[in-house]
LUMBAKOL-575362 format. One record per residue (C-alpha): y, z, x; residue in one letter. Coordinates in steps of 0.2 Angstrom, whole numbers, padded with zeros to 4 digits, always signed. Last residue first. Example, Ala and Ser with C-alpha at 12.3 -4.5 7.8 and 13.67 -1.06 7.14 Angstrom:
BEGIN
-0005+0036+0068S -0022+0039+0062A 
This chain:
BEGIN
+0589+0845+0594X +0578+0833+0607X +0589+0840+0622X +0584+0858+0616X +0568+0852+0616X +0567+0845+0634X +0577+0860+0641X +0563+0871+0633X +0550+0859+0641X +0557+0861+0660X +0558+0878+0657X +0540+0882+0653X +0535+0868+0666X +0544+0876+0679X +0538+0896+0674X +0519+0886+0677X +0507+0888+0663X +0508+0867+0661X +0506+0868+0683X +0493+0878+0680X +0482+0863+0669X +0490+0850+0679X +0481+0857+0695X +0463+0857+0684X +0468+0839+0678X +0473+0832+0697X +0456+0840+0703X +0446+0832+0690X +0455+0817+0690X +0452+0816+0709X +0436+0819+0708X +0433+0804+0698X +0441+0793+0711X +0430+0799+0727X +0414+0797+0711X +0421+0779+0710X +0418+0775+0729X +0428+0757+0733X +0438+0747+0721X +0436+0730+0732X +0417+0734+0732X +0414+0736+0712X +0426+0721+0710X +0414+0709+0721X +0397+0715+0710X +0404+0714+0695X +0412+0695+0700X +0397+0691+0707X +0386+0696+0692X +0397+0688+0680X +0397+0671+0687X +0418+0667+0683X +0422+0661+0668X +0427+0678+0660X +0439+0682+0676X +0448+0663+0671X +0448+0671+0651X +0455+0686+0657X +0469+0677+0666X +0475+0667+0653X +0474+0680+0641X +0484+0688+0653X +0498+0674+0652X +0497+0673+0632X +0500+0690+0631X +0514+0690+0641X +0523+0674+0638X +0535+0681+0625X +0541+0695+0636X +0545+0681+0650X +0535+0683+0664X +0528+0694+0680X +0516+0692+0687X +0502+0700+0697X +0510+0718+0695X +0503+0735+0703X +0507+0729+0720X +0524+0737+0727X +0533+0718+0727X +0525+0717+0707X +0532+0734+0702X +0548+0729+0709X +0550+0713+0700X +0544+0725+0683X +0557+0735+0688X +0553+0753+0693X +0556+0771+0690X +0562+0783+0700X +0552+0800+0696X +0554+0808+0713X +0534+0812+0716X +0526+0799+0705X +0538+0784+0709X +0547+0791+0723X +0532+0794+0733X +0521+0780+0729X +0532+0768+0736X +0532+0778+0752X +0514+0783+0753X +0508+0764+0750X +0508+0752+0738X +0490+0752+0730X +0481+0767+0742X +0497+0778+0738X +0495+0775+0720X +0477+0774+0720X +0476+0792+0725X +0487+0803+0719X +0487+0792+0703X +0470+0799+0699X +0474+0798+0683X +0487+0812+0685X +0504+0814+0692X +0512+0834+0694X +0520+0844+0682X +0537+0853+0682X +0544+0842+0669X +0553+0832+0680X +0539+0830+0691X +0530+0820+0679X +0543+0808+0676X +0532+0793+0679X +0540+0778+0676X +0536+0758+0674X +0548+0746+0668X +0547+0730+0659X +0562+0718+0657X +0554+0703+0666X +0538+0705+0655X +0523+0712+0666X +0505+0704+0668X +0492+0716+0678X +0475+0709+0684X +0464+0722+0690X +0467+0736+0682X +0464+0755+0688X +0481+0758+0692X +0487+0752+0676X +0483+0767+0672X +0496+0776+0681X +0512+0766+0671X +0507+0769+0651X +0499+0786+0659X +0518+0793+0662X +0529+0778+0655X +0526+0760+0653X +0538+0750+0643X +0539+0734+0642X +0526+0720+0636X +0513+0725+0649X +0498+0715+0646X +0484+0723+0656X +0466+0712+0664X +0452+0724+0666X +0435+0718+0674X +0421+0727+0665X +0411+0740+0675X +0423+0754+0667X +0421+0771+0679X +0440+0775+0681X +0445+0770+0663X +0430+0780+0654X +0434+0795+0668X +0453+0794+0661X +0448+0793+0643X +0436+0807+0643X +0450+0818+0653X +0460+0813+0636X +0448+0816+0624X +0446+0834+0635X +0464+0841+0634X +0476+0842+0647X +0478+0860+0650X +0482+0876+0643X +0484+0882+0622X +0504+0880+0623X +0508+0866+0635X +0495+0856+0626X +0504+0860+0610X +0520+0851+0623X +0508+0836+0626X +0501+0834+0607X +0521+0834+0601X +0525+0821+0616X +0513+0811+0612X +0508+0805+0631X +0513+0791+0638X +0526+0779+0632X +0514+0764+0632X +0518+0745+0632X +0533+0743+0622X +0545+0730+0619X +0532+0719+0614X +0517+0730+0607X +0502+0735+0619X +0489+0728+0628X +0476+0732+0637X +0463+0717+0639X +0446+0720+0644X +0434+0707+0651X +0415+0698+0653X +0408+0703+0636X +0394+0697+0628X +0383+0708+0639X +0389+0723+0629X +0387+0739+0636X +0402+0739+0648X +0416+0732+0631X +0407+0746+0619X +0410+0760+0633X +0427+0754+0632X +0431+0751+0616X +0424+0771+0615X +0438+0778+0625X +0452+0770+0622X +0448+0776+0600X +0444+0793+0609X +0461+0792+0616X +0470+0785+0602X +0461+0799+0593X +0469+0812+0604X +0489+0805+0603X +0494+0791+0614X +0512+0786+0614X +0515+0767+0607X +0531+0767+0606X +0532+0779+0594X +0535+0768+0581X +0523+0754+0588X +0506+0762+0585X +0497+0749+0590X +0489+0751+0608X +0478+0734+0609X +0460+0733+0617X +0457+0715+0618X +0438+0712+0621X +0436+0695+0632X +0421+0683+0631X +0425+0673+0614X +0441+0684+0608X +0433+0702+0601X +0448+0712+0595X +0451+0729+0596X +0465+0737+0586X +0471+0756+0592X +0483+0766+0582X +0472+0761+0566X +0464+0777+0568X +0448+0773+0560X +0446+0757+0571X +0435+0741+0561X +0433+0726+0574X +0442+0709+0572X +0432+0695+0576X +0444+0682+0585X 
């Protein structure tokens, strides 16, 4: 593996044969993602789509964890100054419009964006004890990553409801019957397993495969819109009386 210099250290990115592995490491906090995590995201990305050399993305995260969303910190500052901020739009369209096939190893837990952007994989592995939530709602905000969307699309309206609407989370067996899981394994088989499957994407002709995954996932601009729409909506719901109390019961909670 040729290992790849990252100034936040939060995100490693390793180059192995065909396939970039894009690893959230900042396992004290779970791996919550602060602005430079984003930006870090963010530019693996573009690096992965504009290099011929490689065929697939891996996301991966720590075992135990996979991502717990948002820094909590950064996301109540957010609160305060108005919006989701623009690293983390920039991530979101990087994610929606990647040309590379993306494979995710989901070690545990995947909360708030840890869960919707899985969304935009294509091959998810799961531990056995993962579990995916989206406790938007409880904080007087609404799902984002163009979750509306794909959620509904990957498992239907009813799954989709009380995961992003009701906030019930799901096992990593449930997460596979609703369609955002391929397999599901034990936590030690994780990385190994996607790895697996990335470099089975990465064997494939390239051109086909780009060109068959393009049609599966349909009109990106359709999805693009949608994470503008969902950010500008998340952006009043933050300034929202319910959001306000929502985070002063949160802190309180944290004390």
């Amino acid at each position: 593996m040729s290992h790849q210099s990252d100034p936040t250290d939060q995100v490693a990115v390793a180059d192995d044969g065909s396939v970039r592995v894009i690893r959230l490491n900042r396992p004290e906090k779970k791996n919550a993602l602060t602005q430079p995590m984003y930006t870090a995201l963010t530019r693996a990305l573009h690096e992965a789509n504009e290099s011929a050399a490689i065929r697939c993305v891996v996301l991966a995260g720590a075992p135990g964890a996979f991502c717990a969303g948002a820094d909590i910190g950064e996301f109540l500052e957010s609160a305060q100054s108005g919006g989701l901020r623009p690293k983390t739009i920039e991530f979101l369209h990087a994610l929606a419009q990647n040309q590379k096939p993306l494979v995710a190893a989901v070690g545990g837990l995947a909360v708030g964006i840890g869960t919707t952007m899985l969304l935009h994989c294509d091959y998810v592995v799961a531990a056995t004890g993962a579990t995916f939530a989206t406790p938007f709602t409880r904080l007087g905000l609404l799902p984002e990553a163009a979750s509306s969307l794909l959620g509904p699309r990957r498992m239907g309206h009813a799954r989709a409801f009380a995961l992003l609407v009701m906030g019930r989370p799901l096992t990593a067996a449930a997460a596979k019957e609703a369609g955002i899981v391929n397999d599901v394994v034990d936590a030690a088989l994780v990385e190994a397993t996607a790895l697996a499957a990335a470099h089975e994407i990465a064997a494939l002709p390239a051109g086909a495969v780009a060109q068959s995954r393009a049609l599966l996932r349909g009109e990106l601009d359709e999805v693009v819109r949608r994470i503008d729409t969902e950010a500008m909506a998340f952006r009043e719901r933050l300034q929202s009386d319910e959001a306000r109390a929502a985070f002063t019961a949160f802190l309180s909670r944290r004390k």
